[in-house]
C-alpha positions as CSV (number, residue, x, y, z in Angstrom):
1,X,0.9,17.0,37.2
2,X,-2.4,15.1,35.6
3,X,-2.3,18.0,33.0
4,X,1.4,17.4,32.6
5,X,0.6,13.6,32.1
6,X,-2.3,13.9,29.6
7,X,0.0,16.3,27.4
8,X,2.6,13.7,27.5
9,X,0.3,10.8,26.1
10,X,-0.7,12.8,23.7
11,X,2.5,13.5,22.4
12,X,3.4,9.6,22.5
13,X,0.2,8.9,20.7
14,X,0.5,11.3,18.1
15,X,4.3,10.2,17.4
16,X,2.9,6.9,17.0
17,X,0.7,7.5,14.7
18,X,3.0,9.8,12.5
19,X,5.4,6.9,12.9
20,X,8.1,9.2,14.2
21,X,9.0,8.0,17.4
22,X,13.0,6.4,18.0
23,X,13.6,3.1,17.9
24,X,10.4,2.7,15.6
25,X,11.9,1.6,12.8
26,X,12.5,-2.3,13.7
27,X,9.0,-2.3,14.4
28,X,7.9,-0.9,11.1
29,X,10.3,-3.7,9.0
30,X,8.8,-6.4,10.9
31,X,5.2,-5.8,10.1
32,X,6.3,-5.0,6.5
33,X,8.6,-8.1,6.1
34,X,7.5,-11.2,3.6
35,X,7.3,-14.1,4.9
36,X,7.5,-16.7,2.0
37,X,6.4,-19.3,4.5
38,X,3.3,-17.4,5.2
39,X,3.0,-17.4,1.6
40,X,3.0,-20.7,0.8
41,X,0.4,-21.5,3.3
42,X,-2.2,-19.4,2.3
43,X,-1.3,-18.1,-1.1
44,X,-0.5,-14.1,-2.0
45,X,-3.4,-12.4,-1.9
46,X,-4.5,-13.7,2.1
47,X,-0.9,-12.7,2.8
48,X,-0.7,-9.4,1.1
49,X,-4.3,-8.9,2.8
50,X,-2.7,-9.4,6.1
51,X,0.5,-7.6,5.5
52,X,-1.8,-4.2,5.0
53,X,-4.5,-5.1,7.6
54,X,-1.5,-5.6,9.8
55,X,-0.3,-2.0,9.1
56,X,-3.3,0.0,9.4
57,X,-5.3,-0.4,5.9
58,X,-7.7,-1.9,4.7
59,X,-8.6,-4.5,2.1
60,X,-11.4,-6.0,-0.4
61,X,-11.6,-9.4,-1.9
62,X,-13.7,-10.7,-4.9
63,X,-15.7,-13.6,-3.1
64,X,-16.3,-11.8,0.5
65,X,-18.5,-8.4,0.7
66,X,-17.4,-7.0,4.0
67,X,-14.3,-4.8,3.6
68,X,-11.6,-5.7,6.2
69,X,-9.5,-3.2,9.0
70,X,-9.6,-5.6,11.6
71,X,-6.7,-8.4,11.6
72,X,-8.9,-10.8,13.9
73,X,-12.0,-10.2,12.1
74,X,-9.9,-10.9,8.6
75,X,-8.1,-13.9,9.7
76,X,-11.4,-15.7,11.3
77,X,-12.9,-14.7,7.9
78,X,-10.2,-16.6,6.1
79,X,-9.4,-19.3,8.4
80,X,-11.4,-22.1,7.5
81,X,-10.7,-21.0,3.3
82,X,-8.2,-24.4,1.6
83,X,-6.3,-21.8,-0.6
84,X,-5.5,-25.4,-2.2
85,X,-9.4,-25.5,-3.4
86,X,-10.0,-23.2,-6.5
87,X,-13.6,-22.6,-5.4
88,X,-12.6,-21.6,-1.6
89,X,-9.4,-19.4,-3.2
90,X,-10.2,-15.6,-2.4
91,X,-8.3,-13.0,-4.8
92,X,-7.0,-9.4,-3.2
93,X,-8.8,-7.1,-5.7
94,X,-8.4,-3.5,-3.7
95,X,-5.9,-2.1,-1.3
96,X,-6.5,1.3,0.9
97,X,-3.4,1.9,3.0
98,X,-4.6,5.1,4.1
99,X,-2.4,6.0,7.4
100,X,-0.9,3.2,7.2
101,X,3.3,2.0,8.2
102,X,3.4,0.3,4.8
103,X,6.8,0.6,3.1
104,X,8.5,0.0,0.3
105,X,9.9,-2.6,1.6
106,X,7.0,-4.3,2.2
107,X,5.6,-3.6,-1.3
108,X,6.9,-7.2,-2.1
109,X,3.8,-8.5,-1.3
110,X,2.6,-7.8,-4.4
111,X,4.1,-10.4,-6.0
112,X,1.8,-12.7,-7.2
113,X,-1.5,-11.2,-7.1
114,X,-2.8,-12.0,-10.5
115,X,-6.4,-10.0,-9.7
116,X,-5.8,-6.6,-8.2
117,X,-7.7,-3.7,-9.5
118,X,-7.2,-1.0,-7.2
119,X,-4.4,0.4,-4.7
120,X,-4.6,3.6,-2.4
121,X,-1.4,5.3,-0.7
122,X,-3.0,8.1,1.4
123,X,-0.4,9.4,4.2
124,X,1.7,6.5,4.2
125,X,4.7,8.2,5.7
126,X,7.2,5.0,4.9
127,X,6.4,4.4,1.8
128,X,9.9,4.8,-0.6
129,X,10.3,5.4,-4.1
130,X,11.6,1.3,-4.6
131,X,8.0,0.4,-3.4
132,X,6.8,1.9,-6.6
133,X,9.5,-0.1,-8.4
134,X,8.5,-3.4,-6.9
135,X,4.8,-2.9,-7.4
136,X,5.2,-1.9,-11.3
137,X,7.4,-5.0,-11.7
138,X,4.6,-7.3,-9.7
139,X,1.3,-5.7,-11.7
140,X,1.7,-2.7,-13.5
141,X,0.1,-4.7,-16.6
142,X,-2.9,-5.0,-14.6
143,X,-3.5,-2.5,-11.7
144,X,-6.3,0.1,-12.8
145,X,-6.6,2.6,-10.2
146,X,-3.7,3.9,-7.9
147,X,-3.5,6.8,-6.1
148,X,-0.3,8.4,-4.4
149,X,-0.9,11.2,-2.2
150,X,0.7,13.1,0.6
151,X,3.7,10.2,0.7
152,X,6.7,12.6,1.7
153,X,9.2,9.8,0.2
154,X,7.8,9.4,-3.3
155,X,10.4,11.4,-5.6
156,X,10.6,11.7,-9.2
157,X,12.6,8.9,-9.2
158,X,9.6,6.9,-7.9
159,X,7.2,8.5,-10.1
160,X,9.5,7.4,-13.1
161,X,8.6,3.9,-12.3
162,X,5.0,4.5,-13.1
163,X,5.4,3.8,-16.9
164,X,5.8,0.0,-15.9
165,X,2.1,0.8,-15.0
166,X,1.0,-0.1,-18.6
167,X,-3.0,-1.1,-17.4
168,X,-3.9,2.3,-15.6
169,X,-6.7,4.0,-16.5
170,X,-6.9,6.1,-13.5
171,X,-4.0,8.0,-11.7
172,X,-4.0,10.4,-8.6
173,X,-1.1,12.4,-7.8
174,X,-1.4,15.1,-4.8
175,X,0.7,16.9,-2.6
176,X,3.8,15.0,-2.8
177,X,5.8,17.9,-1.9
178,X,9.5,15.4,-2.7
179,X,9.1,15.7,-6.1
180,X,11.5,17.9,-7.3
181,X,9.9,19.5,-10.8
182,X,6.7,17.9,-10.5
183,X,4.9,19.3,-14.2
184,X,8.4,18.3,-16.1
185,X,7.5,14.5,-14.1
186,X,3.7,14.5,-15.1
187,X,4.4,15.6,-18.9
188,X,6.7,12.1,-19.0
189,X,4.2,10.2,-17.7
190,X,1.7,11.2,-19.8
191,X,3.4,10.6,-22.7
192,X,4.3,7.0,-20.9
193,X,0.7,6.3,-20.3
194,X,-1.2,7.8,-22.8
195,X,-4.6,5.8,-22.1
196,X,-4.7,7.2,-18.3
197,X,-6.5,9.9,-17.0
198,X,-3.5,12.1,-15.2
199,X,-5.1,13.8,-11.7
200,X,-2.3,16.1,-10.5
201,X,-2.6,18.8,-7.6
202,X,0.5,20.1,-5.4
């Protein structure tokens, strides 16, 4: 019976962390929604930081060292920061949502971040091809480095919003097995970007 138990948990536990489990899906919007209140209080970046800390990722600001997993640990950090005080404003410059629930859906948060450099989307199983759309529109003329990789809903049709990412220099494509013709998708976009390195594997 304990056996029976401890195979059960682990079953649970692993649907949870492959965000397949019924009845999930509420729960996923809710940690991905925007709130424009939220916004307004602490400015963008703080609440993009806490939308993928929220999630599962990680994040790195300009003015603190430590990189930040930890939603307490991030919101203590942050508390006592005016966002109306230029000198105490912290900008979002890196974004690692590696396992995270982030979705496309969610990829509204990066509206309005004027200083980020780098994002990572490593096993985000929610993460739809409109995410793409809404992140190129945001700051494709000034994200550097993004990486897409093992995202089962990215499709061609996401990947054909990645010419609105005019400032890459570097680009990481791998195993996103949705992608229907994958080399005729990569010739495009290196046509489309012809100032970023291209890193494509199945």
């Amino acid at each position: 019976m304990s056996r029976y138990i401890i195979r059960a948990s682990d079953m649970v536990k692993n649907k949870i962390a492959n965000h397949d489990i019924i009845g999930l899906r509420w729960l996923i919007d809710g940690f991905n929604f925007r709130d424009k209140s939220r916004v307004k209080e602490v400015g963008p970046d703080r609440a993009a930081a806490e939308w993928i800390v929220r999630n599962g990722g990680n994040i790195k600001f300009d003015k603190l060292n430590n990189r930040f997993d930890d939603f307490n640990v991030l919101i203590r950090a942050t508390a006592e920061l005016d966002p109306r005080i230029p000198s105490e404003q912290v900008h979002l410059i890196e974004i690692d949502a590696t396992d995270s629930s982030v979705s496309g859906f969610g990829c509204m948060h990066f509206e309005g971040l004027e200083h980020i450099i780098a994002a990572h989307f490593i096993r985000c199983k929610q993460l739809q091809d409109f995410g793409i759309q809404y992140i190129g529109d945001n700051v494709g003329d000034r994200l550097k480095l993004l990486t897409l990789e093992s995202c089962p809903r990215i499709t061609e049709y996401g990947l054909a919003h990645l010419h609105k990412f005019t400032a890459l220099e570097s680009l990481i494509l791998k195993d996103l097995k949705s992608v229907y013709k994958p080399e005729e998708a990569i010739a495009k976009l290196k046509k489309n970007l012809p100032y970023c390195k291209i890193e494509f594997s199945k």
